[in-house]
C-alpha positions as CSV (number, residue, x, y, z in Angstrom):
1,X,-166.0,119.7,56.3
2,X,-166.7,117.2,59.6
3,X,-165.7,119.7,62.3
4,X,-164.2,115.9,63.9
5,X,-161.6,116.0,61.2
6,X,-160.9,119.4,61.7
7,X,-160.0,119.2,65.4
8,X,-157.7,116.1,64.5
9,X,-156.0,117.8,62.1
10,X,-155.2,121.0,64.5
11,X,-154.1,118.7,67.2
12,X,-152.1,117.0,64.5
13,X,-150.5,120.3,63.7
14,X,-149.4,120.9,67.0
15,X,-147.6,118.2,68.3
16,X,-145.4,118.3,64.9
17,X,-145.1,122.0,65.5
18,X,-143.9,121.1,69.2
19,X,-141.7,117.8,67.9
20,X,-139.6,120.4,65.7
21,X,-139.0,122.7,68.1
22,X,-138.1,120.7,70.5
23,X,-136.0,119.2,68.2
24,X,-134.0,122.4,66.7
25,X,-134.0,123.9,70.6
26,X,-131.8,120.9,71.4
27,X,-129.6,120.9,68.5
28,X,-128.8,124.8,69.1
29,X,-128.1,123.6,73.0
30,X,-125.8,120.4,71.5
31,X,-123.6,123.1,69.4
32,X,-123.8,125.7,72.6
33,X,-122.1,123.0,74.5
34,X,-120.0,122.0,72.1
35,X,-118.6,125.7,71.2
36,X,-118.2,126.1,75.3
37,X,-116.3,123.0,75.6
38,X,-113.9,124.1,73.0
39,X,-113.4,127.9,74.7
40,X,-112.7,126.2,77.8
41,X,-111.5,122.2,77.5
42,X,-108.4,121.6,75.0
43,X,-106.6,118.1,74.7
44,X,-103.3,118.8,75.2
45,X,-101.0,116.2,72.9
46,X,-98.1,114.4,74.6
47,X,-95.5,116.6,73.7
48,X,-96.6,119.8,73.8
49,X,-96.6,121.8,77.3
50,X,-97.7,125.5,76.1
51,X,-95.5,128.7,75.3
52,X,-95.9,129.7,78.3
53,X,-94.7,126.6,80.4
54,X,-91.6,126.4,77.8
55,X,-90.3,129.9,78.2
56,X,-90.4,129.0,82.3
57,X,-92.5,132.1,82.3
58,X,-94.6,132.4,85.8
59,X,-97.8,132.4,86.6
60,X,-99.7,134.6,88.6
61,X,-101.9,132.9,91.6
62,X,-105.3,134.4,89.3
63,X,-104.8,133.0,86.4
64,X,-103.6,129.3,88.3
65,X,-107.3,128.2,87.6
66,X,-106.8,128.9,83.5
67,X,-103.6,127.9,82.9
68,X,-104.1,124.6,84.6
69,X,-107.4,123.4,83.6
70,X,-105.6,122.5,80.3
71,X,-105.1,118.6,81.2
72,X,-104.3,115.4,78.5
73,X,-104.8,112.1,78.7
74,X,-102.8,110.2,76.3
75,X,-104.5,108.6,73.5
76,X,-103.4,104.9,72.0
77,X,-105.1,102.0,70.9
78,X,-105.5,100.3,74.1
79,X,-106.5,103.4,76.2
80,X,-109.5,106.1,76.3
81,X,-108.7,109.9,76.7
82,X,-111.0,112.3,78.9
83,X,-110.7,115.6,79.7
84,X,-112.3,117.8,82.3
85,X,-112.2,121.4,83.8
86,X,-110.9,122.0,86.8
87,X,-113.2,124.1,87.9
88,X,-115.6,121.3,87.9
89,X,-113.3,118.2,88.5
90,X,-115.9,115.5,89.8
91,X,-117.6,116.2,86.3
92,X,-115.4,113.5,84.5
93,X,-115.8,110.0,83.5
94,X,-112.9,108.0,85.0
95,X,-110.8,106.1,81.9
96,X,-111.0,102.4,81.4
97,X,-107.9,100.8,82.2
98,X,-107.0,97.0,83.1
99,X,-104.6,98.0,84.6
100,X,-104.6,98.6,88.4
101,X,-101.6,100.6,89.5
102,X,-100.3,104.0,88.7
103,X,-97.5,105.0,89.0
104,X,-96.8,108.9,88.8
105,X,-93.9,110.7,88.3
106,X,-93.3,114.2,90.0
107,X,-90.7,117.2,89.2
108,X,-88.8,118.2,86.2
109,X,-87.4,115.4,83.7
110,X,-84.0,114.1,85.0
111,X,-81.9,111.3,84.9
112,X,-83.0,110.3,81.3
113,X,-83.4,107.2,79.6
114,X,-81.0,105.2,81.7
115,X,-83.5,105.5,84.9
116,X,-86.3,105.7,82.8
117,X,-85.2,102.4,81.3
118,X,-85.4,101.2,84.6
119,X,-88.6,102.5,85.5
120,X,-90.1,100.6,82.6
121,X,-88.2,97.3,83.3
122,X,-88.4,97.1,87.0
123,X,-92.0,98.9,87.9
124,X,-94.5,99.5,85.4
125,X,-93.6,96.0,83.4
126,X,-93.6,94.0,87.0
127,X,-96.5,95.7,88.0
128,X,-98.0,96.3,84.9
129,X,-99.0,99.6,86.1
130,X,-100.0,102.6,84.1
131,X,-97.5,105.8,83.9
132,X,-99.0,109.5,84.7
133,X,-96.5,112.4,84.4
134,X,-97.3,115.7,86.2
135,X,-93.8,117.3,85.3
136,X,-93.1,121.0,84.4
137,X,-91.8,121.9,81.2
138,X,-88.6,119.6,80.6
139,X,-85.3,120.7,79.3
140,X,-84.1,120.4,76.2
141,X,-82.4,118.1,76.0
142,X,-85.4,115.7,77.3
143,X,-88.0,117.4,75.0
144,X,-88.2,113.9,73.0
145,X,-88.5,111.6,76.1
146,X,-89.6,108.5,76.0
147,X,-92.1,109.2,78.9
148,X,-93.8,110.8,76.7
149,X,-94.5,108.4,74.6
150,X,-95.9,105.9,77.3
151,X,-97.4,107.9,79.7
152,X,-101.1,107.4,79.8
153,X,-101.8,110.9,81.4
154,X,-99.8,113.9,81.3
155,X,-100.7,116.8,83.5
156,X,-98.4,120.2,83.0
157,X,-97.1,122.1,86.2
158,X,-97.1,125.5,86.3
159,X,-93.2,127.2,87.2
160,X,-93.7,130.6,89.7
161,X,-91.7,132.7,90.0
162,X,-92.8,132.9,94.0
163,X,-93.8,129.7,94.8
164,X,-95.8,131.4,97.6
165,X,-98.7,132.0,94.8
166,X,-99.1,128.8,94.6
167,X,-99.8,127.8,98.2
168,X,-102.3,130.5,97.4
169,X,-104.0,127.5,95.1
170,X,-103.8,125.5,98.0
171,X,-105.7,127.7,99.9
172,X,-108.6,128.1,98.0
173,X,-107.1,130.8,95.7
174,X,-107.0,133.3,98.3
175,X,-104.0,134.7,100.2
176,X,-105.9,136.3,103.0
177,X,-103.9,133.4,105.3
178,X,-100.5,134.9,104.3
179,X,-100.0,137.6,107.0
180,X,-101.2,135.6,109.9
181,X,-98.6,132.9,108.8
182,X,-95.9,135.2,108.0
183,X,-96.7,137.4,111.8
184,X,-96.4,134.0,113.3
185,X,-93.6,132.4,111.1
186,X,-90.8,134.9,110.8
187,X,-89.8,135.6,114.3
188,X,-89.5,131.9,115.2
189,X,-88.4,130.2,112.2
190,X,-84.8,129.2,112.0
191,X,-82.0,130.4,109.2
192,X,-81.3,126.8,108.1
193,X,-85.0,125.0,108.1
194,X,-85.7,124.1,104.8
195,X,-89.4,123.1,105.3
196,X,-91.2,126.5,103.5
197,X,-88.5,126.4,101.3
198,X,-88.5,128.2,98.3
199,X,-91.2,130.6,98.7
200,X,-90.2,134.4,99.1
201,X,-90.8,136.3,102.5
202,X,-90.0,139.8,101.2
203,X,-89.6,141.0,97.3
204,X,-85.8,139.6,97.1
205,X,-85.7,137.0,100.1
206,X,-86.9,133.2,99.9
207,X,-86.5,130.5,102.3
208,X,-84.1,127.7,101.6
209,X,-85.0,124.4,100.3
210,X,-88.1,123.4,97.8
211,X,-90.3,121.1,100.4
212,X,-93.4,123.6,99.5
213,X,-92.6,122.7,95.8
214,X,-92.8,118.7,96.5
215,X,-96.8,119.4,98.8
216,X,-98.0,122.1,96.0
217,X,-97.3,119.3,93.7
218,X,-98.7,116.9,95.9
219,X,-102.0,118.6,96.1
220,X,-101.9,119.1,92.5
221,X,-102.0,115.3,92.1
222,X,-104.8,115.1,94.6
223,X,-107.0,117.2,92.8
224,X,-106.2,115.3,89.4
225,X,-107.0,112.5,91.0
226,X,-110.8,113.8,92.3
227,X,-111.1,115.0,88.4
228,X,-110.7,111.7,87.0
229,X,-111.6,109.7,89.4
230,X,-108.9,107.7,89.2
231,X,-109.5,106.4,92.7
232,X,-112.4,104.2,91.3
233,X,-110.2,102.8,88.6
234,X,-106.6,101.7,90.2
235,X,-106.0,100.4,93.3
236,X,-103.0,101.5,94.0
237,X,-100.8,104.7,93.1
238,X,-96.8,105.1,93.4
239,X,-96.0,108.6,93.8
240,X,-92.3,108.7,92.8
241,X,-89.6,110.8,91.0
242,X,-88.4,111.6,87.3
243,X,-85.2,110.9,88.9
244,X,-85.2,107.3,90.6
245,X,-82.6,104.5,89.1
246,X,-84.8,101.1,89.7
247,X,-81.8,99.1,90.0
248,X,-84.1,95.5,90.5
249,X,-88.4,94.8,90.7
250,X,-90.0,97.0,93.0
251,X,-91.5,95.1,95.7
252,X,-94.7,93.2,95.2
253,X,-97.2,96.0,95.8
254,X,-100.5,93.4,95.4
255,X,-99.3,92.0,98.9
256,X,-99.6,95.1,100.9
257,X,-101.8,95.9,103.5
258,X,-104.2,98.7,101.5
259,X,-104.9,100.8,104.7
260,X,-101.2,101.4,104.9
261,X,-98.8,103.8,103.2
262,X,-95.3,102.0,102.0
263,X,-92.5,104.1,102.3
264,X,-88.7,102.7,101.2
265,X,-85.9,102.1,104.1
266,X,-83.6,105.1,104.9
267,X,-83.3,108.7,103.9
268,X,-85.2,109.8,106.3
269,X,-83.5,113.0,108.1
270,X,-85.1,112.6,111.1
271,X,-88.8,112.1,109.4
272,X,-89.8,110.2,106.8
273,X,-88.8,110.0,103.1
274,X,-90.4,112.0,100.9
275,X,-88.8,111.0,97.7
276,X,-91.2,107.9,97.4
277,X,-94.6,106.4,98.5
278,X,-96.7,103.5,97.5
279,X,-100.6,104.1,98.7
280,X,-104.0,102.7,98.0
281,X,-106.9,104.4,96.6
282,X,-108.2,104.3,100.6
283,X,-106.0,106.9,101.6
284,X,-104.2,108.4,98.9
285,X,-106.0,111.8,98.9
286,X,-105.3,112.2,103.0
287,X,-101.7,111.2,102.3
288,X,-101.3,114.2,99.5
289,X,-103.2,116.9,100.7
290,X,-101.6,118.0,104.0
291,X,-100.3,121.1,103.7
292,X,-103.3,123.2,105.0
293,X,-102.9,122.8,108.6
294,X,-99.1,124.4,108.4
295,X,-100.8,127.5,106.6
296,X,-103.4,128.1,108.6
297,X,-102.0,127.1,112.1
298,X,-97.9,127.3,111.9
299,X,-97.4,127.5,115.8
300,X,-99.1,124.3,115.7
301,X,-95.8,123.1,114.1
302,X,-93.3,125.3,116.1
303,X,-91.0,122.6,116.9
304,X,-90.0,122.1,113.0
305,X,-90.2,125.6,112.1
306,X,-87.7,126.1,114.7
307,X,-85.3,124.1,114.3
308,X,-82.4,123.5,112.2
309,X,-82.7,120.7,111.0
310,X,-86.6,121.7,109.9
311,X,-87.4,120.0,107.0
312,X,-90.2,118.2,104.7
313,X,-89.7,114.9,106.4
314,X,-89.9,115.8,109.6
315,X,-93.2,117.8,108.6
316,X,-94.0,114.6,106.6
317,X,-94.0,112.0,109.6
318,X,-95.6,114.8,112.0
319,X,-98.9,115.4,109.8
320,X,-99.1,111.3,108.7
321,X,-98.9,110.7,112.5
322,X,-102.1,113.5,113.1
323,X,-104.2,111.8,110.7
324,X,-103.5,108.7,112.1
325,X,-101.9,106.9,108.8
326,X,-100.2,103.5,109.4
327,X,-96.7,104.0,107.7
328,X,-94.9,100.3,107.0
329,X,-91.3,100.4,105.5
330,X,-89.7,98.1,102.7
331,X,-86.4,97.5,101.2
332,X,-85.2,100.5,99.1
333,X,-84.6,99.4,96.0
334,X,-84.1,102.6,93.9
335,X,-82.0,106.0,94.4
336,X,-81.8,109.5,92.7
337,X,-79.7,109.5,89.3
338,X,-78.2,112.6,87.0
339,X,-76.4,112.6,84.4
340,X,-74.5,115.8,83.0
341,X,-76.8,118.6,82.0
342,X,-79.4,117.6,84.6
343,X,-80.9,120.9,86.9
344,X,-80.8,121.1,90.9
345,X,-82.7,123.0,93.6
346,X,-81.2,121.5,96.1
347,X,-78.2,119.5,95.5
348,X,-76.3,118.0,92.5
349,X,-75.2,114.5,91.7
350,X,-71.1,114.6,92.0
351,X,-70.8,110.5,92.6
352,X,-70.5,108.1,89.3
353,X,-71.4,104.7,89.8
354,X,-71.4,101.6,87.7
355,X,-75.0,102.5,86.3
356,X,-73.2,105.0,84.0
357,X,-75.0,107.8,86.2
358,X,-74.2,110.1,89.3
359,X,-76.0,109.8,92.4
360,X,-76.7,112.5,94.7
361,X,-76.9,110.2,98.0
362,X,-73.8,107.6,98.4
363,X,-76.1,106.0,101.6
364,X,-79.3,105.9,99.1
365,X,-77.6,103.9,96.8
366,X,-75.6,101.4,99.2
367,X,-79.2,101.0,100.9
368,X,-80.5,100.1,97.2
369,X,-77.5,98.0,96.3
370,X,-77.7,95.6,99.6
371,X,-81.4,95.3,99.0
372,X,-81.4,94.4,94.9
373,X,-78.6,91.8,96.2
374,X,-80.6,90.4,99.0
375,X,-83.5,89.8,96.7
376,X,-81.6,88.2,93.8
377,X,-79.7,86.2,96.5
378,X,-83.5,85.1,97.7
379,X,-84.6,84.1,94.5
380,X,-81.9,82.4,93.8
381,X,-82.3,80.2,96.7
382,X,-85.8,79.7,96.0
């Protein structure tokens, strides 16, 4: 045999030999991935929330990174879904969307289809903005929402038992900060602040108020924001309530000034409001995440720990001031509705008004009522 051929035919023989391994090596490493993905990454459907969110069960500051890593992005024919683990949230594609506003709604389920009626009529339809929902589990009598329905993301929040765990999350998972704060914190803060409110100081005891519930959630929303990189697809985000009665079109959010936050007229108990934000993809991650200073440095705040009136606006205006964010005001055009069956931390609805819902703030509702009035009375004489 030509000892040419031979040598040919053996070099032959190896590169197949290598083609096919290479080939079955990446296969196994395609249904390794794919096996991983599925232990760690589910797609959570719009309406469920987990047994563990719907029995309001809570959840230890260890597991935090398990439980929440579960995320959902709603699937239609008009949007994409990706999902991501949190322990590696830059690893995600951002979604394709026309659309560039979202709007995302914060806290349990309230108010119900009356507000969210208005939601849908006088923000996301003006704006045409997309909905995110990062909402613990709601009651049951909104378990069939209509949120639900439209919302493009939905991102479960987990329900502690000590809310104090979950400025733990905040703080890199570690509570090594929490006897510094607390040596610090105790002797000067006063009976009625309600900024740290409603985390527990002892086994029984918590402070009053649930500011620490609005930042954790806050922060929550900044992180799902880094996962999905949703700064790189909207331009604008309005960080709102479950609970807010649109009663006309929000204002026009495509003429503000982008390196500004937009905050509505009134409520603001000696801060600013908390209840409502409009901010661009410049600064919305500064605006969210600002809790970590007050942990790690609380005499820094003395003057609202100490005082009575202490409270998540005043901490509010005081960090937006250090970081040197612009804050511009506009004409409040929505206020907090309830309806009967709806839960409280902090204060119920008692007032009815011609909406066919209660409102918790009389002044919050005049404020909303001159403004709706002044625009239609604008347009009019346009």
């Amino acid at each position: 045999m030509n000892p040419s051929f031979v040598r040919i035919a053996v070099v032959l023989a190896v590169v197949l030999c290598w083609h096919f391994y290479k080939k079955d090596r990446t296969t196994l490493a395609n249904e390794n991935n794919k096996e991983h993905l599925k232990n760690h990454v589910r797609k959570v459907p719009m309406h469920e929330n987990g047994s563990a969110q719907q029995n309001q069960t809570s959840i230890p500051a260890k597991n935090i990174t398990g439980y929440f890593s579960p995320s959902s992005v709603r699937k239609s024919k008009n949007t994409s879904s990706a999902t991501a683990n949190e322990s590696s949230p830059d690893d995600s594609e951002p979604t394709t969307s026309k659309n560039k506003t979202l709007v995302v709604l914060m806290g349990d389920l309230r108010c119900g289809e009356p507000c969210w009626k208005s939601l849908r009529e006088n923000v996301l339809q003006v704006h045409k903005a997309d909905l995110a929902l990062l909402i613990q589990p709601p009651q049951p009598q909104y378990q069939n929402s209509s949120l639900l329905d439209i919302a493009k993301y939905h991102w479960p929040v987990p329900v502690y038992d000590n809310w104090l765990d979950a400025l733990d999350v905040i703080m890199n998972n570690s509570s090594v900060w929490q006897k510094t704060f607390f040596d610090q914190v105790l002797p000067i803060y006063h009976e009625k602040n309600i900024l740290l409110g409603p985390i527990k100081y002892n086994s029984t005891q918590k402070f009053r108020g649930s500011a620490m519930i609005i930042f954790y959630k806050r922060y929550l929303l900044s992180q799902r924001i880094k996962q999905f990189k949703l700064h790189q697809q909207y331009d604008w985000f309005v960080v709102t309530r479950t609970d807010h009665y649109n009663k006309c079109p929000h204002a026009n959010i495509s003429s503000m000034n982008p390196q500004s936050i937009y905050i509505p007229r009134g409520e603001n108990y000696l801060g600013i409001c908390d209840r409502h934000m409009v901010v661009s993809k410049h600064q919305v991650l500064r605006a969210l995440d600002i809790v970590p200073p007050l942990l790690r440095n609380p005499l820094q705040y003395r003057d609202v720990l100490d005082s009575e009136a202490g409270n998540s606006e005043m901490f509010l205006e005081r960090r937006f001031m250090e970081m040197g964010l612009d804050v511009q005001r506009y004409p409040r055009t929505m206020f907090i509705g309830a309806v009967e069956g709806d839960s409280a931390l902090w204060r119920k609805a008692k007032l009815w008004v011609k909406e066919g819902i209660k409102t918790k703030y009389p002044g919050e509702y005049n404020l909303s009522t001159s403004a709706c009035a002044a625009a239609a009375a604008a347009a009019a004489d346009s």
